[in-house]
Backbone as numpy.savetxt, mean C-alpha at the origin, in Angstrom:
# Nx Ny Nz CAx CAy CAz Cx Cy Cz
-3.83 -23.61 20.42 -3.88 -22.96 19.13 -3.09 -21.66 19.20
-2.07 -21.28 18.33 -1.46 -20.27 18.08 -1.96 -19.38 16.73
-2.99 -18.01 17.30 -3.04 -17.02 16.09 -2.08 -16.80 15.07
-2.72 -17.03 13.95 -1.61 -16.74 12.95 -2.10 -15.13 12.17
-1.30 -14.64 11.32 -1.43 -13.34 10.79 -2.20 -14.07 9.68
-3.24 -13.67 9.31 -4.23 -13.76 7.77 -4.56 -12.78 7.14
-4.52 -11.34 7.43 -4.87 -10.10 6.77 -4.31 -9.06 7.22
-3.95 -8.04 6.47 -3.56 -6.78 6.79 -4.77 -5.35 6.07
-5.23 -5.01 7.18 -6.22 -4.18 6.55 -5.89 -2.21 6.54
-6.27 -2.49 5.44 -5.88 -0.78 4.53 -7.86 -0.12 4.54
-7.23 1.41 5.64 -8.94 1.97 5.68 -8.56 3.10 4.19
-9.44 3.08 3.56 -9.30 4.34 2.73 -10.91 5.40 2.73
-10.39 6.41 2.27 -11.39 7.74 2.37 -12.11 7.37 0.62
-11.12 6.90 -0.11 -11.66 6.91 -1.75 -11.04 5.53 -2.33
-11.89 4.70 -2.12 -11.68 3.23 -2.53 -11.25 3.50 -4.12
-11.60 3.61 -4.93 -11.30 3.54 -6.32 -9.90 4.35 -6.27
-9.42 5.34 -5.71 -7.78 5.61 -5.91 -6.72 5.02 -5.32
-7.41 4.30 -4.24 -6.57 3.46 -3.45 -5.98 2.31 -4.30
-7.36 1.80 -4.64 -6.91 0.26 -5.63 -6.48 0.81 -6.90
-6.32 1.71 -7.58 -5.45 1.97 -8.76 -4.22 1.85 -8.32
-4.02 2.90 -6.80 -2.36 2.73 -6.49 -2.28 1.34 -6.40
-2.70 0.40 -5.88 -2.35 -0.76 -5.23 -1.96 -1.25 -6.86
-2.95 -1.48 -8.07 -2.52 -2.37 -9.06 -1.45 -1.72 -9.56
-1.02 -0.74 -9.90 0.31 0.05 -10.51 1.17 -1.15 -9.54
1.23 -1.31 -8.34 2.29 -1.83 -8.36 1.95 -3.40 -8.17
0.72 -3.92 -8.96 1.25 -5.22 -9.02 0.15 -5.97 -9.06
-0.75 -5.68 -7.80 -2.21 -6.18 -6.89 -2.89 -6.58 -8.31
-4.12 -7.44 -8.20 -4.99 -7.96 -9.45 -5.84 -7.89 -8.60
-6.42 -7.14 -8.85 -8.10 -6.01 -8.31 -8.99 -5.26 -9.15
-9.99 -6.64 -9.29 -10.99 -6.06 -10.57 -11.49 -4.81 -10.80
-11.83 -4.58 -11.95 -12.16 -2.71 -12.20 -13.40 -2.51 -10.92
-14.66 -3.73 -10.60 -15.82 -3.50 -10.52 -15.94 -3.38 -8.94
-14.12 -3.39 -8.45 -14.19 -2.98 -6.73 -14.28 -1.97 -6.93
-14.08 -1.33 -7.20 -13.79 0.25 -7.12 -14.92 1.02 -6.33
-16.49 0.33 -6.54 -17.10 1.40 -6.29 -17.79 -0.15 -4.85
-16.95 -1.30 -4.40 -16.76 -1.53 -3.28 -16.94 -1.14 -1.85
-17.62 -1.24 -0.79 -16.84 -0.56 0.18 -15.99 -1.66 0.91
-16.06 -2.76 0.53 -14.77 -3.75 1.27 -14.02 -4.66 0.01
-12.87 -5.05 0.07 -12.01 -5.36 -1.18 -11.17 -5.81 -0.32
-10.95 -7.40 -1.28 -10.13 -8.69 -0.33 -9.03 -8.76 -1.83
-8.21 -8.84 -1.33 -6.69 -9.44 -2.81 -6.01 -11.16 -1.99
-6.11 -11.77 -2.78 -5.37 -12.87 -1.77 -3.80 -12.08 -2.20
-2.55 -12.98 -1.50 -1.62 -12.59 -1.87 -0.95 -13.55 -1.55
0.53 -13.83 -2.84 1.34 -14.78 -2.24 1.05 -15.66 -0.96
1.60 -16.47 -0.81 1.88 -16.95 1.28 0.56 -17.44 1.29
-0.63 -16.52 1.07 -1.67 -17.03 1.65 -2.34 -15.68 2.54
-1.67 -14.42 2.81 -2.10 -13.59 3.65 -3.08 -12.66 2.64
-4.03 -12.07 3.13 -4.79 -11.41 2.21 -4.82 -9.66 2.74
-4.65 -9.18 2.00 -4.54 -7.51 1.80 -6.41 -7.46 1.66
-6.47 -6.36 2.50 -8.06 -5.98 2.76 -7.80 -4.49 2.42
-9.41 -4.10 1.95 -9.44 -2.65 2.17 -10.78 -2.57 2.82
-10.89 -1.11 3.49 -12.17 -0.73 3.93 -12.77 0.56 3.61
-14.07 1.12 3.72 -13.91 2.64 2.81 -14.19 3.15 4.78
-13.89 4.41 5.26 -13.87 4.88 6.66 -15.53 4.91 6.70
-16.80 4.50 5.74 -17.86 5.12 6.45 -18.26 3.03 6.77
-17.54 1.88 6.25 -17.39 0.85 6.95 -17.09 1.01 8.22
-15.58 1.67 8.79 -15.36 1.51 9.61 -16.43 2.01 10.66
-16.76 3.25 10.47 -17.75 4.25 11.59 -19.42 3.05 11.53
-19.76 2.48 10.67 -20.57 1.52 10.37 -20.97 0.39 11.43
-19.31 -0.14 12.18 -19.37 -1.13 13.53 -18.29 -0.45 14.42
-17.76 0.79 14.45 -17.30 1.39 15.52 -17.59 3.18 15.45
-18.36 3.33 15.39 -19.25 4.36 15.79 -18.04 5.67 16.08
-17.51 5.33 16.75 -16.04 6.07 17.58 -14.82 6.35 17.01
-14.86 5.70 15.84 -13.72 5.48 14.86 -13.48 7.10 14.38
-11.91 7.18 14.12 -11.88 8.20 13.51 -10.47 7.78 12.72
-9.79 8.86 11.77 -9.07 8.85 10.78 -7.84 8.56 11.40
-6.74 8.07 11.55 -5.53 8.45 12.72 -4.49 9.39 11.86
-4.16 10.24 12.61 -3.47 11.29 12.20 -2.25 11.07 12.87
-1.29 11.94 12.44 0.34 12.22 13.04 1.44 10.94 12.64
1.12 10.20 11.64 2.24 9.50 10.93 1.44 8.23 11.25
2.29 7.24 10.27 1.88 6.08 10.03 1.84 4.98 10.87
1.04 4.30 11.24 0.88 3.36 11.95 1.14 1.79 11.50
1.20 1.42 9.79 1.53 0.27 9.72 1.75 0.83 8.12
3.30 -0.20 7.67 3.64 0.10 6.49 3.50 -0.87 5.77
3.70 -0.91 4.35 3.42 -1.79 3.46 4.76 -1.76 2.50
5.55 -2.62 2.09 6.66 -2.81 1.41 6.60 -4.05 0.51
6.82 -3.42 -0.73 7.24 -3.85 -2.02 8.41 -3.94 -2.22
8.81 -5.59 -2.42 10.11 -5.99 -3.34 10.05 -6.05 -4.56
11.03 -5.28 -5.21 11.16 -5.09 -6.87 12.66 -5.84 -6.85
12.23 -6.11 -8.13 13.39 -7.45 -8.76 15.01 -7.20 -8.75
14.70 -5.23 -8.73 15.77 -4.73 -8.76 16.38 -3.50 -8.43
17.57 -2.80 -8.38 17.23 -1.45 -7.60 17.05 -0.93 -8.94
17.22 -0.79 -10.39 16.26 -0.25 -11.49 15.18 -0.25 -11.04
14.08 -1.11 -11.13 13.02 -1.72 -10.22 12.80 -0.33 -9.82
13.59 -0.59 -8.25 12.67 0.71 -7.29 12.41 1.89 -8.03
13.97 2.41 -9.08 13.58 3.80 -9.64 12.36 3.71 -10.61
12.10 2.74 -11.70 11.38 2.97 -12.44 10.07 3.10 -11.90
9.46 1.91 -10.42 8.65 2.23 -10.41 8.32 3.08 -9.32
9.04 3.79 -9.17 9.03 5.17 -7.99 8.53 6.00 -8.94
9.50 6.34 -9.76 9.33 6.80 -11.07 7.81 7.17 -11.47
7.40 5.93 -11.83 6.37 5.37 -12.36 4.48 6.27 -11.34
4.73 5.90 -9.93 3.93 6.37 -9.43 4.00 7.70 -9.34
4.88 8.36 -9.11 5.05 9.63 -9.22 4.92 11.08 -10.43
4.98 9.87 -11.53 4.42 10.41 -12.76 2.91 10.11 -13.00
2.43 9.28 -12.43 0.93 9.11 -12.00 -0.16 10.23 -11.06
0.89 10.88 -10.42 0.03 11.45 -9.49 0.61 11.71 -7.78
1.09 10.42 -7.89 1.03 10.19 -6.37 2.28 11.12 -5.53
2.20 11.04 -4.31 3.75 11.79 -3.89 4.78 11.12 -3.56
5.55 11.59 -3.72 6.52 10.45 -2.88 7.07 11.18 -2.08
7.63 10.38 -1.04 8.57 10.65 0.60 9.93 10.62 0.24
10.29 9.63 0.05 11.28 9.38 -0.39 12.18 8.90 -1.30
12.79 9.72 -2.03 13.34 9.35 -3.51 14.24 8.04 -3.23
14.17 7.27 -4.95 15.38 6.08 -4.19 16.91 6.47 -3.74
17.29 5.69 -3.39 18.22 5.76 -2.72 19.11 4.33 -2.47
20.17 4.55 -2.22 20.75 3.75 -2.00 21.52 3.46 -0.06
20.74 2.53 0.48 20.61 2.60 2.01 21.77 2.46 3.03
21.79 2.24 3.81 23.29 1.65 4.48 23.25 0.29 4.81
21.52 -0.35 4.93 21.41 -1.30 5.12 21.40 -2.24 3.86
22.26 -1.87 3.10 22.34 -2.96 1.38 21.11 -3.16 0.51
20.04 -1.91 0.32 18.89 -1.86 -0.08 18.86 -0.87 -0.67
18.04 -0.71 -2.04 17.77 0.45 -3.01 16.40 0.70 -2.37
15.75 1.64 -2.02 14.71 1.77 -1.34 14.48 3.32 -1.54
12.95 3.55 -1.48 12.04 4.33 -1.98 10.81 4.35 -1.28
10.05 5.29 -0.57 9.20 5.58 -0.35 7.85 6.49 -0.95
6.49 5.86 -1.43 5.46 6.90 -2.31 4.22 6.36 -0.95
3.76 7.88 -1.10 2.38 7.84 -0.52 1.27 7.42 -1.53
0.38 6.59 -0.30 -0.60 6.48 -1.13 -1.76 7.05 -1.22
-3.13 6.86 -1.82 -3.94 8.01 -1.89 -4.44 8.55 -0.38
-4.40 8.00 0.42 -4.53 8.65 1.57 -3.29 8.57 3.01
-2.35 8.98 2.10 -1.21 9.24 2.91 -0.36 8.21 3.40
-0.77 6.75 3.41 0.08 6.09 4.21 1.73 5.73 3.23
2.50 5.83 4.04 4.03 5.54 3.49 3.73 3.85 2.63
4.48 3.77 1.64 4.75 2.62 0.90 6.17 2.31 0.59
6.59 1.65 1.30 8.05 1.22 0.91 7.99 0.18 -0.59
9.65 0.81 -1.19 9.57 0.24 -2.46 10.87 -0.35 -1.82
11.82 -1.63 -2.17 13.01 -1.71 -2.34 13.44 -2.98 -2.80
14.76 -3.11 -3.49 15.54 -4.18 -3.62 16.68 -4.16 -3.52
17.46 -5.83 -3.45 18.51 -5.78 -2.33 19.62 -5.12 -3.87
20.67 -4.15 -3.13 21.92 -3.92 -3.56 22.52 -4.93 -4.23
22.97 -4.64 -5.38 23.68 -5.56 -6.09 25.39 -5.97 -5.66
């Protein structure tokens, strides 16, 4: 038997701002997770996007703590177009959120954009160069 990838799990400090960012760009995540402390999205493929709130995590690892000093696993969004990335860079950033990195146009043939999400982790936005 060969492990396959089935989930990618997102810890957050404030479940209800997390999943707002997540549906802005797309996710279908009922209003009534919000006050959740675990939240499953299936997604395309078949892989499922998880969340956890950090007093889950400390819950079965006691030892757990927040990880600090940059990101450890990213999450990237394809938009239909490099409009796409600006509007909805755009879009989150007139919401609230911060962004890292404005779009841009890459060397690697990609319109690409980076916004944090409510608890800091990088979110890649991009689509391919026309």
């Amino acid at each position: 038997m060969t492990p396959r990838l089935d989930a990618i799990g997102v810890v957050t400090s404030d479940m209800a701002a997390s999943l707002a960012f997540y549906r802005r760009l797309g996710l279908d995540l009922p209003a009534e997770a919000d006050s959740a402390p675990h939240v499953e999205a299936a997604l395309p493929g078949g892989v499922r996007l998880l969340w956890d709130t950090e007093e889950v995590m400390r819950s079965f690892d006691p030892g757990w703590s927040r990880p600090a000093g940059g990101d450890r696993v990213g999450l990237a969004f394809r938009c239909a177009s490099p409009a796409e990335v600006d509007s909805v860079y755009a879009d989150l950033v007139a919401a609230g959120h911060r962004g890292r990195l404005e779009p841009w146009d890459a060397v690697w043939g990609q319109r690409y954009a980076v916004v944090l999400d409510p608890d800091g982790s990088g979110v890649s936005l991009f689509a391919d160069a026309p």
